[in-house]
N, C-alpha and C positions, 0 to 999 in steps of 0.2 A: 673279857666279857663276863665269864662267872666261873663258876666250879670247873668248868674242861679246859683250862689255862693252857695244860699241857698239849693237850688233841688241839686247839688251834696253832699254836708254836707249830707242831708236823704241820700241821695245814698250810701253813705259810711257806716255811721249809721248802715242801713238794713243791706249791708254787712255782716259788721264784725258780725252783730248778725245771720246771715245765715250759715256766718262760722262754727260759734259752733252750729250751731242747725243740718243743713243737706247743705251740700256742693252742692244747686243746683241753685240758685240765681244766677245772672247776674247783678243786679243794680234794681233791683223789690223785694218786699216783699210781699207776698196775694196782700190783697186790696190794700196796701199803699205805695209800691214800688216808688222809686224814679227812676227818670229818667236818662240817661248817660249825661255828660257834655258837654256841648254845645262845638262846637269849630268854631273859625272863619276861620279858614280855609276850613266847610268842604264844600261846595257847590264852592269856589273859585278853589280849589287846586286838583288834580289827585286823585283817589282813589280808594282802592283796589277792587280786583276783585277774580274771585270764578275759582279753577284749571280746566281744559279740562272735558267736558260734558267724559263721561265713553261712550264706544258701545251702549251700549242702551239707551243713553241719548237723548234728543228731536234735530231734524235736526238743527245745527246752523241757525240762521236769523232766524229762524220760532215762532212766536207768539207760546206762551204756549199753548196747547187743553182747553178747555174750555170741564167739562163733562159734560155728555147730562140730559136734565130734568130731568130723572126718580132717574138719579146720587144722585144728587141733593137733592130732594126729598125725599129719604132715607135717609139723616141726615136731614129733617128738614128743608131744604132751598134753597132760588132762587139762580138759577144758577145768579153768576157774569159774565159781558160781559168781553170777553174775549180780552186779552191784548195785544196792539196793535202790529206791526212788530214792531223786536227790531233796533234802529237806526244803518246805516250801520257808520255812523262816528260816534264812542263811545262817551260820553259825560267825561269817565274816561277812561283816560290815564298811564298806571304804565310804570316806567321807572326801568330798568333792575340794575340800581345800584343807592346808594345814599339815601338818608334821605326819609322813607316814609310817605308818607300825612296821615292824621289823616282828616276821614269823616263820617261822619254823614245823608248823603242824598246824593243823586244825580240831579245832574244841567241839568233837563228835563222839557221840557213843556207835555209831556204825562199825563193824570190823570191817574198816577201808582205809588204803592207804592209795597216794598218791602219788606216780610217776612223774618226774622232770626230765629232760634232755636237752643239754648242755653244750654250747659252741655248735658243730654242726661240720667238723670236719671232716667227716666217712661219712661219705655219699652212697649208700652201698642199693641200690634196685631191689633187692633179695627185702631188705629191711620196710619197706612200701608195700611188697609185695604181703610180705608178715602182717603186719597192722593192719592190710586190707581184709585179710583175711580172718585173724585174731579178735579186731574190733578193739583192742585195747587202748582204754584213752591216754595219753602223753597229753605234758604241757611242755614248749620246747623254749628254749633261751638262747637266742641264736646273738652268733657274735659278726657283726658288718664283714670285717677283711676275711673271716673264716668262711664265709656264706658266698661271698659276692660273686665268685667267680662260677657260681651255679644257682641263681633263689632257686630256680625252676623243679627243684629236686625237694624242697620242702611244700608245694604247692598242694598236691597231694596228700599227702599227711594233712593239710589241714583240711583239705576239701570234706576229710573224716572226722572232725568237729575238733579237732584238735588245735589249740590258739598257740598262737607265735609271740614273746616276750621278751623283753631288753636285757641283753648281755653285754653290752659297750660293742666299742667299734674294734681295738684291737687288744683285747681281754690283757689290760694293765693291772698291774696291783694298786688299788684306786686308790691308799691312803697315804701313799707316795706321791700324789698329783696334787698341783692347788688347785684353787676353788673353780679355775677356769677351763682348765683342764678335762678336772671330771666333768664339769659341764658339756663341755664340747665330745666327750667319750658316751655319755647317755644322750644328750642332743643330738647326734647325727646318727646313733645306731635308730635313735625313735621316730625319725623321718624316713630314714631308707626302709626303714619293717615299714611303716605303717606305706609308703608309699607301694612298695614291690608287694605286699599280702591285704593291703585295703583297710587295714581296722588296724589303729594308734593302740599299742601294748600298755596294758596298765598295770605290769609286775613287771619288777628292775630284780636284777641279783647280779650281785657284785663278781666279778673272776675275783674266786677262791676262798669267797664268804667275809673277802678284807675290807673292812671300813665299815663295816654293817650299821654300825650302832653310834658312829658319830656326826655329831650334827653338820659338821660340812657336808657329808656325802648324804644326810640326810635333805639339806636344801636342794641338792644340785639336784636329784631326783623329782621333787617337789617342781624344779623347776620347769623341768624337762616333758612332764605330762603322767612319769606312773603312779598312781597311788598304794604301792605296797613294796618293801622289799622283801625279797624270797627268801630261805636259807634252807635248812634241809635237817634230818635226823638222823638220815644211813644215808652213806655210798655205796652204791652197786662197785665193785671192783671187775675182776675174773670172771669169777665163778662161785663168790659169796660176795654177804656185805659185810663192811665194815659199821658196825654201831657206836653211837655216843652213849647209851644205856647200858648198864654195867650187866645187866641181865641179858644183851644181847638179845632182845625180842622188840619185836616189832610191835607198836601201839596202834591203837584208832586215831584216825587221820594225823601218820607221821608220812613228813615227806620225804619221797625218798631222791637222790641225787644218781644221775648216770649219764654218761657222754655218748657222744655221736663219734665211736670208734672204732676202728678196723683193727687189721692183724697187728699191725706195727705195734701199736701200745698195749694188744691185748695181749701178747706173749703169741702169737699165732692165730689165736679165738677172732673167729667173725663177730662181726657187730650181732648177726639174728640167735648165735650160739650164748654170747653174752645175753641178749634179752631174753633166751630162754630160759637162761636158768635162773636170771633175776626173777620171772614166774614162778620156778620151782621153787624160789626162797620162799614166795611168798606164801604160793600156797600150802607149802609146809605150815605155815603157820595158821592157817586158813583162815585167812584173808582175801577181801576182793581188793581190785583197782576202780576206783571209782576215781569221775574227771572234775582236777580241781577246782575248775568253775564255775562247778552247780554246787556248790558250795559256801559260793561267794554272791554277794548284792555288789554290784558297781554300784559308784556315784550316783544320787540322781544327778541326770543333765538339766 
């Protein structure tokens, strides 16, 4: 892809070793996850965006709630300042037909970065309960055979404005697949989301950030209904992230990568302990979380 040759290599690496072990990796492994593939396009070029807030989703234009101290407190931590109004001229632009951009960050001077959550494997109650309380916005990449045998468990999360987005059906390494294949892997994960959450996902990301940027995997998407693919800047791992920035610091609107996992993968760490301290990371650096969405102009229809 460009200069991080090496950090995609690990990326793939991890993968394929993920595959055989438990289908929940995204481009991360525990500790030592690699990071998604850098692309040059992604801070220049349009990028995707997250489907229509649900009824109970947060008032468009409206800065994400910030919970209140005590919130806070109960998992362990200071409230983050809450993230600023979202720009009324989008910084991503998607266009309703044609070749979709491949991004990795968004082109903001805000100090905000934004959350992803991957596959959907740890179903943990504690973790719903967190969010409900936190208000923190998540955009989530659920994968069909990881999900299926519960949606009912990400319903909530989105009832809190949070939009549900295409991860295939059973997180392949997509550049391994022909043209039919990936089709039918985005085509069916994009009918079961859209049918079980109500609103067609219009952000695709590849399992393990593979095929980002070539034009097969670009069609099949194109075909399928999203207009953008995802990719990321950091992984959340443990208990830090890992970065592609040699500075190891966090930018304005970099996105950041993290899965929907339990003790098993995290060395013992709950999923709400994991989410915690990926807060901590951030707001070491003070930064808010602000939700991808409002960020973004869909299509006109």
């Amino acid at each position: 892809m460009n200069r991080d040759g090496r950090s995609r290599t690990r990326t793939y690496a991890a993968g394929a070793l993920a595959l055989l072990a438990f289908a929940t990796a995204c481009g991360d492994n525990g500790d030592g996850g690699g990071a998604a593939p850098k692309t040059a396009a992604a801070a220049s070029q349009p990028s995707g965006g997250g489907a229509a807030p649900t009824a109970a989703a947060t008032t468009p234009g409206a800065a994400p709630a910030a919970g209140d101290a005590a919130a806070w407190a109960k998992w362990n931590l200071k409230p983050l300042a809450p993230a600023p109004a979202p720009p009324a001229d989008k910084p991503i632009k998607l266009e309703r037909t044609g070749t979709v951009p491949v991004i990795s960050d968004v082109k903001t001077s805000d100090k905000v970065v934004f959350i992803t959550l991957d596959d959907g494997a740890e179903k943990d109650p504690k973790f719903v309960e967190m969010l409900t309380d936190l208000k923190v916005p998540i955009t989530m990449f659920l994968t069909k055979d990881i999900v299926k045998n519960d949606y009912g468990y990400f319903k909530p999360l989105q009832a809190l404005g949070n939009h549900i987005q295409n991860h295939t059906v059973t997180h392949p390494v997509m550049s391994k697949l022909p043209a039919d294949k990936q089709k039918a892997e985005i085509c069916d994960d994009q009918a079961a989301l859209t049918q079980q959450y109500g609103t067609a996902p219009l952000l695709f990301r590849p399992p393990f950030g593979d095929g980002a940027n070539t034009p097969m995997l670009n069609t099949s998407v194109q075909q399928c209904g999203p207009r953008a693919i995802v990719l990321w800047r950091e992984s959340m791992q443990i208990h830090d992230m890992q970065y592609q920035a040699a500075d190891k610091k966090l930018k304005p609107g970099d996105i950041i990568l993290a899965h929907f996992r339990g003790p098993k993968e995290l060395k013992g760490a709950t999923m709400t302990q994991m989410f915690a301290d990926l807060l901590a990371r951030i707001q070491e650096q003070g930064f808010s979380v602000a939700r991808l969405d409002d960020y973004i102009q869909a299509p006109a229809s």
